[in-house]
PyMOL Python script that loads the backbone (N, CA, C, O; Angstrom):
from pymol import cmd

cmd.read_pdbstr("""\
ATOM      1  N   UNK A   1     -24.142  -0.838   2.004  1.00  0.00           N
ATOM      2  CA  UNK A   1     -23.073   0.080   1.570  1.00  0.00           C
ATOM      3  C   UNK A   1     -22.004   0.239   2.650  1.00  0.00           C
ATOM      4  O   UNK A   1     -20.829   0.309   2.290  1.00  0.00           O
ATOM      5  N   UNK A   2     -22.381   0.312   4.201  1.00  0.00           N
ATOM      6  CA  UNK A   2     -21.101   0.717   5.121  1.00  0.00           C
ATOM      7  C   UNK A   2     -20.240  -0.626   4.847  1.00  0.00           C
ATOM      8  O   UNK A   2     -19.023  -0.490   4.718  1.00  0.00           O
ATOM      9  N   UNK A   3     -20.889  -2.091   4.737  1.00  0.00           N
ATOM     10  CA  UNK A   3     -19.594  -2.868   4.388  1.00  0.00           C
ATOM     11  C   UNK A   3     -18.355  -2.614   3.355  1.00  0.00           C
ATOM     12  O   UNK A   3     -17.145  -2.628   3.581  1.00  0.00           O
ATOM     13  N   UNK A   4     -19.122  -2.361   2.059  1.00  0.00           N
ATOM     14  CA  UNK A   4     -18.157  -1.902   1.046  1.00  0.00           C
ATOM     15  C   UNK A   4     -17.537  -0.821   1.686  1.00  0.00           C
ATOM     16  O   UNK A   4     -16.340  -0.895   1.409  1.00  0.00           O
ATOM     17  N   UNK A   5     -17.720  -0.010   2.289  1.00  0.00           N
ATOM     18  CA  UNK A   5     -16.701   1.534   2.530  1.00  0.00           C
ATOM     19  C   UNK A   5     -16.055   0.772   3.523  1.00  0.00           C
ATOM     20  O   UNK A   5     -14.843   0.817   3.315  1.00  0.00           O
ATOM     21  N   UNK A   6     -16.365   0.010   4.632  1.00  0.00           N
ATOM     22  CA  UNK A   6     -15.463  -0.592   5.622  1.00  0.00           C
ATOM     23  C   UNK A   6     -14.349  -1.426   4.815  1.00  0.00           C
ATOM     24  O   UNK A   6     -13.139  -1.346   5.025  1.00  0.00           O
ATOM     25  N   UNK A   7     -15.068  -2.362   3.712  1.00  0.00           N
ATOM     26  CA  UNK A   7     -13.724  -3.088   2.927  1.00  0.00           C
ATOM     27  C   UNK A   7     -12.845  -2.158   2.191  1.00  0.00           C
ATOM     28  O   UNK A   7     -11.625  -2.293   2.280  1.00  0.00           O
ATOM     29  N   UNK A   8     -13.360  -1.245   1.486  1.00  0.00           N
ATOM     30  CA  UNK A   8     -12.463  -0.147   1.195  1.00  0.00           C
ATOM     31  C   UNK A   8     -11.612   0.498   1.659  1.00  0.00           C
ATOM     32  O   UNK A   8     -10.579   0.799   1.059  1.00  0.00           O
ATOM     33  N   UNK A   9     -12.027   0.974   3.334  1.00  0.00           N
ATOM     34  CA  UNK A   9     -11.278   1.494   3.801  1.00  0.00           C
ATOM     35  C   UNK A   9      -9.943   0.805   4.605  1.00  0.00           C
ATOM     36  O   UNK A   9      -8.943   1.465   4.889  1.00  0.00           O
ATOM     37  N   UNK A  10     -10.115  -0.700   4.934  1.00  0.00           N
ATOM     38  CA  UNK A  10      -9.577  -1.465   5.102  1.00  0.00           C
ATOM     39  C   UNK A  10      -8.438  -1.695   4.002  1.00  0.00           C
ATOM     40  O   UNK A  10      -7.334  -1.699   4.547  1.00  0.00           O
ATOM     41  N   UNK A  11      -8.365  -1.908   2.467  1.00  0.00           N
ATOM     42  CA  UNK A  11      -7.746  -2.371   1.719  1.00  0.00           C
ATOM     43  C   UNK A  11      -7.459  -1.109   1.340  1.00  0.00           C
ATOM     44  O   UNK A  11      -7.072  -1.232   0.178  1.00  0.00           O
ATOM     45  N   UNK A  12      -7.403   0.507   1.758  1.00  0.00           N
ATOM     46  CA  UNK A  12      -6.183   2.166   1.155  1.00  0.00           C
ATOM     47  C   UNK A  12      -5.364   1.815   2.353  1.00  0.00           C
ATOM     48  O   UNK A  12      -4.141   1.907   2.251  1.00  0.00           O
ATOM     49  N   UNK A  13      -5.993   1.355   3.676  1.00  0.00           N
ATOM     50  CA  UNK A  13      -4.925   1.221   4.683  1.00  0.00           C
ATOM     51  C   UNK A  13      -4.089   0.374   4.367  1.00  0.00           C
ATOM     52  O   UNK A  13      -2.930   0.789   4.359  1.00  0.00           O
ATOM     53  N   UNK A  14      -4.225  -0.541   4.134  1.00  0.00           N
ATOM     54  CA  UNK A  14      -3.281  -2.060   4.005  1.00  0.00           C
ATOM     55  C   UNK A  14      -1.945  -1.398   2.684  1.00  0.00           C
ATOM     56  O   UNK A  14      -0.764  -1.727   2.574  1.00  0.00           O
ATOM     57  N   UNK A  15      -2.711  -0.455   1.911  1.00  0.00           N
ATOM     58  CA  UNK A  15      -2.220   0.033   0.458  1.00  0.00           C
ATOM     59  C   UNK A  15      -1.337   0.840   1.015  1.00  0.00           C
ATOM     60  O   UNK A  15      -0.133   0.598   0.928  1.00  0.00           O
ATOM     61  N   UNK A  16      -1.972   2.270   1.884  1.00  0.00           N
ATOM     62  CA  UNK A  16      -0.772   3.270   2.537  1.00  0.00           C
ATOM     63  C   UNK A  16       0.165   2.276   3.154  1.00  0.00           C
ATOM     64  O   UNK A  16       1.365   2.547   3.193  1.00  0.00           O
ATOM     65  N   UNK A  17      -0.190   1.387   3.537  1.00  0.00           N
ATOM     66  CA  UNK A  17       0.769   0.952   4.978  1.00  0.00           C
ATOM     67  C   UNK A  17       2.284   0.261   3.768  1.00  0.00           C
ATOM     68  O   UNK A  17       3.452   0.466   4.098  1.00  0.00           O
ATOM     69  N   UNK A  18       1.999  -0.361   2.708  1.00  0.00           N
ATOM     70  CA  UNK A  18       2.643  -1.032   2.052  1.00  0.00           C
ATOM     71  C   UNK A  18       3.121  -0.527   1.251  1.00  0.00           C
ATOM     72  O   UNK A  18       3.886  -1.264   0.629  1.00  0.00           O
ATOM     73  N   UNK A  19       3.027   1.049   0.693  1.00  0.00           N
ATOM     74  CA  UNK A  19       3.480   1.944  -0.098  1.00  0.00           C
ATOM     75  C   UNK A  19       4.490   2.352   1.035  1.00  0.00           C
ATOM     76  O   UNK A  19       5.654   1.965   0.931  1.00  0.00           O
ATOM     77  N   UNK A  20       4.163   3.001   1.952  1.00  0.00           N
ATOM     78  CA  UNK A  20       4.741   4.185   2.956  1.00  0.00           C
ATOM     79  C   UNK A  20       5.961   3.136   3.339  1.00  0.00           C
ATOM     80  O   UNK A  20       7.046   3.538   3.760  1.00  0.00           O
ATOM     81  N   UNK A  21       5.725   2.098   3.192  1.00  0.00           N
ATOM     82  CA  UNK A  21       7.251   1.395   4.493  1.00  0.00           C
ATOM     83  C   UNK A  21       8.802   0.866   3.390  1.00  0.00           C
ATOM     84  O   UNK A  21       9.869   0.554   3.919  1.00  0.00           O
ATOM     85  N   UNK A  22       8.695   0.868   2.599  1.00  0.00           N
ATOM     86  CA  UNK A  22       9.639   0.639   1.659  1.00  0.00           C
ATOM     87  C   UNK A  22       9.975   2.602   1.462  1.00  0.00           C
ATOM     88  O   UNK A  22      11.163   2.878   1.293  1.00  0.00           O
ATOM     89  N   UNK A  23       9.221   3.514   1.483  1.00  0.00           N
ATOM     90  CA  UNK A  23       9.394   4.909   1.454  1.00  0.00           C
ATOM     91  C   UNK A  23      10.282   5.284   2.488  1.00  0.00           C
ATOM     92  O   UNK A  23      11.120   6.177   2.361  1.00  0.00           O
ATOM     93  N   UNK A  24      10.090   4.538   3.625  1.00  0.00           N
ATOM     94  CA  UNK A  24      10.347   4.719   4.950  1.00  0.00           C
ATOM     95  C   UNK A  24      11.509   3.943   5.131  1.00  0.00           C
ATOM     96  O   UNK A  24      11.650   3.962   6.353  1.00  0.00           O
ATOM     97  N   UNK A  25      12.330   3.342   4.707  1.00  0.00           N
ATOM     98  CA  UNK A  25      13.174   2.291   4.751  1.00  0.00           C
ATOM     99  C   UNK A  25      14.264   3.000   3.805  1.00  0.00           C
ATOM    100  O   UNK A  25      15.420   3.171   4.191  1.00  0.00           O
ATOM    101  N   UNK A  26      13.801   3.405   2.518  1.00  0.00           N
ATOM    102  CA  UNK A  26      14.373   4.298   1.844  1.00  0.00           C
ATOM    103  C   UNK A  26      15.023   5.369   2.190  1.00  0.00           C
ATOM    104  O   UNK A  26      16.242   5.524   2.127  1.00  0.00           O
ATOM    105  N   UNK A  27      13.947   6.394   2.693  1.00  0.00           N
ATOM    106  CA  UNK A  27      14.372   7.794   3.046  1.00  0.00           C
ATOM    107  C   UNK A  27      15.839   7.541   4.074  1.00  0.00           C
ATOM    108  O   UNK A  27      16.869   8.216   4.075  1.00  0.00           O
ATOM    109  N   UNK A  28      15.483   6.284   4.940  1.00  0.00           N
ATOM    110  CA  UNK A  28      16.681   5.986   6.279  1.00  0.00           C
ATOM    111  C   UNK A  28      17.780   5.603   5.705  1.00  0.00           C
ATOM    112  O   UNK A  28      18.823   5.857   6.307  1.00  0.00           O
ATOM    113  N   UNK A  29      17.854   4.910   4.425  1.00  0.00           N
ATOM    114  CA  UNK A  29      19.175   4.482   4.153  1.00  0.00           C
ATOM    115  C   UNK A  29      20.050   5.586   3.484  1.00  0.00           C
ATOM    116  O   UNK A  29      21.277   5.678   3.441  1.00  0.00           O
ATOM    117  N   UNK A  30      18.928   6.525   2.895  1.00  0.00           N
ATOM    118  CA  UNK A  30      19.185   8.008   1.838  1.00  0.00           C
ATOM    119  C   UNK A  30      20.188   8.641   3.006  1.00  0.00           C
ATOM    120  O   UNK A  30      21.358   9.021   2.955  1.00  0.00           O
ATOM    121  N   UNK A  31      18.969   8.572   4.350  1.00  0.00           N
ATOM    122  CA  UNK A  31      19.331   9.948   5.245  1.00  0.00           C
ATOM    123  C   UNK A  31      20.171   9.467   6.223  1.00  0.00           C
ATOM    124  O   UNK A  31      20.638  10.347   6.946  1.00  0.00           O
ATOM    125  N   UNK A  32      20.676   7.754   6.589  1.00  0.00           N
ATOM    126  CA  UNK A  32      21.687   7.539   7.401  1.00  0.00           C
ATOM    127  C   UNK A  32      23.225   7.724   6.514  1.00  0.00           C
ATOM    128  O   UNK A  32      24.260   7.925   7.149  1.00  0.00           O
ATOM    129  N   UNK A  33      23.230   7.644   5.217  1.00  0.00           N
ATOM    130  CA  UNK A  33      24.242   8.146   4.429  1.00  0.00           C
ATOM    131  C   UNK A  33      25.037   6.422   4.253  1.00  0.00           C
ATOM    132  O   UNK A  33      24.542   5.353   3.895  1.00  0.00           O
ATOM    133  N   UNK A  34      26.465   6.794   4.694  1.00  0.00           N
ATOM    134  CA  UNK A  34      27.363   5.141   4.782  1.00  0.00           C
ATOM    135  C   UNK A  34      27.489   4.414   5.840  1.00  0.00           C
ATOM    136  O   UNK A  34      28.143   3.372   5.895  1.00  0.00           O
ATOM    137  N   UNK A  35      26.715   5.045   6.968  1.00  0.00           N
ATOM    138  CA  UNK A  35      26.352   4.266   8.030  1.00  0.00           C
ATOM    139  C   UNK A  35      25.603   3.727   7.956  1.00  0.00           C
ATOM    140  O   UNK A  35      25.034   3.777   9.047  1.00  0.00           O
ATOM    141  N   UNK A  36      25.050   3.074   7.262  1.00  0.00           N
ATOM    142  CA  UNK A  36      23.675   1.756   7.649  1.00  0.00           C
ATOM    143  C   UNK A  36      24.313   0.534   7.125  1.00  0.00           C
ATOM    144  O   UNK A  36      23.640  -0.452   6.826  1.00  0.00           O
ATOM    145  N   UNK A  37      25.491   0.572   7.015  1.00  0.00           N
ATOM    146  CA  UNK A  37      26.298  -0.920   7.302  1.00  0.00           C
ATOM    147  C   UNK A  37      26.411  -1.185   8.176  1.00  0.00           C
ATOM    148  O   UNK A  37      26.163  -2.354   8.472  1.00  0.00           O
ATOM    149  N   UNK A  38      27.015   0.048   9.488  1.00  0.00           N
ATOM    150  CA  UNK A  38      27.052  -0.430  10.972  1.00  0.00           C
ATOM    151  C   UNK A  38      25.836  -0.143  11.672  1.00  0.00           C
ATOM    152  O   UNK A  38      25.715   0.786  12.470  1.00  0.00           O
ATOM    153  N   UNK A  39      25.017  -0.883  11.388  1.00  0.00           N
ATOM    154  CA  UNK A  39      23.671  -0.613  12.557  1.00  0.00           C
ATOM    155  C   UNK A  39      23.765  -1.503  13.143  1.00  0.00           C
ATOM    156  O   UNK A  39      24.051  -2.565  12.588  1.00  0.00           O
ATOM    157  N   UNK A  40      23.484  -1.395  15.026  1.00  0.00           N
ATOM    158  CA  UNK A  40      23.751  -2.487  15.798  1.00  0.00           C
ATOM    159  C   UNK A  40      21.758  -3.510  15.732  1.00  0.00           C
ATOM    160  O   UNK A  40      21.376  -4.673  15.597  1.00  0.00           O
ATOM    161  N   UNK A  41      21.498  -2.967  15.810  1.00  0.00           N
ATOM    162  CA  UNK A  41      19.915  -3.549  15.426  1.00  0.00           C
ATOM    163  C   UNK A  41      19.685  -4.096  14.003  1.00  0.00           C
ATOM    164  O   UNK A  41      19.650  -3.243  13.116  1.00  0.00           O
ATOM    165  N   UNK A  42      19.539  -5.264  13.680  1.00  0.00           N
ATOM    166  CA  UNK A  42      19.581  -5.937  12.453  1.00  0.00           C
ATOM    167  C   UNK A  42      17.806  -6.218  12.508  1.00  0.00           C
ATOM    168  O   UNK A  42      17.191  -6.582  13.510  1.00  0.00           O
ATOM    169  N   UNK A  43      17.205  -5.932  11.125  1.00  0.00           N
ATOM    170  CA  UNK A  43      15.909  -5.952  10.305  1.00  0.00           C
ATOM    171  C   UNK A  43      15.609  -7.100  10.439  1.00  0.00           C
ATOM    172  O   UNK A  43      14.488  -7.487  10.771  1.00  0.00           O
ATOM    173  N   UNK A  44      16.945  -8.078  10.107  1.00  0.00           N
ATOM    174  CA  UNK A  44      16.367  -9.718   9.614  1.00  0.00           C
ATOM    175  C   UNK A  44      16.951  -9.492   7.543  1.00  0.00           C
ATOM    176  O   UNK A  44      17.247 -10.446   6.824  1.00  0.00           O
ATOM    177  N   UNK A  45      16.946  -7.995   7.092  1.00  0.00           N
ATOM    178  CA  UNK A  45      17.456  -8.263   5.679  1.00  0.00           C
ATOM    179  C   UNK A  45      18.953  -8.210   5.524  1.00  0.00           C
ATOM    180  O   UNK A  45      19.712  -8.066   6.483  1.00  0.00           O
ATOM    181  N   UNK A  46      19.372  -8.340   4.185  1.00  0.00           N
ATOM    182  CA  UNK A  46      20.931  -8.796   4.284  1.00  0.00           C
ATOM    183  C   UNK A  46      21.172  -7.773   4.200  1.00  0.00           C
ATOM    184  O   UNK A  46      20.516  -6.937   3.578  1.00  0.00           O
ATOM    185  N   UNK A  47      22.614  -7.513   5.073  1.00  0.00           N
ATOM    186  CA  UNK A  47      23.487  -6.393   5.012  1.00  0.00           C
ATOM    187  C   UNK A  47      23.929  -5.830   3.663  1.00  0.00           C
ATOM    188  O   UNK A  47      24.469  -6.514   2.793  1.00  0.00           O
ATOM    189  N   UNK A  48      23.647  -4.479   3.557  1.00  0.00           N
ATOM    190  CA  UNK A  48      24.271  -3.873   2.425  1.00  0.00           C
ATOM    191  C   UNK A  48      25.359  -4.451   1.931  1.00  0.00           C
ATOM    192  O   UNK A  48      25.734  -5.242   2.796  1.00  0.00           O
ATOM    193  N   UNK A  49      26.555  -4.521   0.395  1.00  0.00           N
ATOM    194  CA  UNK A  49      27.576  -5.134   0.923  1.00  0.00           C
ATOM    195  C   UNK A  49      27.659  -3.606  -0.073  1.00  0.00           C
ATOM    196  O   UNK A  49      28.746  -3.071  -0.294  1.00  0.00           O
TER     197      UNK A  49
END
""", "prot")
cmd.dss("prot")
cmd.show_as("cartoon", "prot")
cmd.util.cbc("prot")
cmd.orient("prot")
């Protein structure tokens, strides 16, 4: 049984982690407003246009 709860607990993390970061990416573009065209640090994704 601790394997299954270890794989379990392994695959809500992987789940929070992959829910929460698109949340998190979100909230910044919500809460930087019309500035997140000029960010000097680039993600690697395409610029807003």
């Amino acid at each position: 049984m601790r394997r299954v709860t270890g794989a379990l607990q392994a695959v809500i993390g992987t789940i929070i982690s992959v829910i929460t970061l698109p949340f998190r990416v979100l909230s910044r573009l919500i809460g930087g407003g019309g500035g997140a065209g000029r960010r000097t640090h680039r993600t690697g994704r395409r610029p807003a246009a």
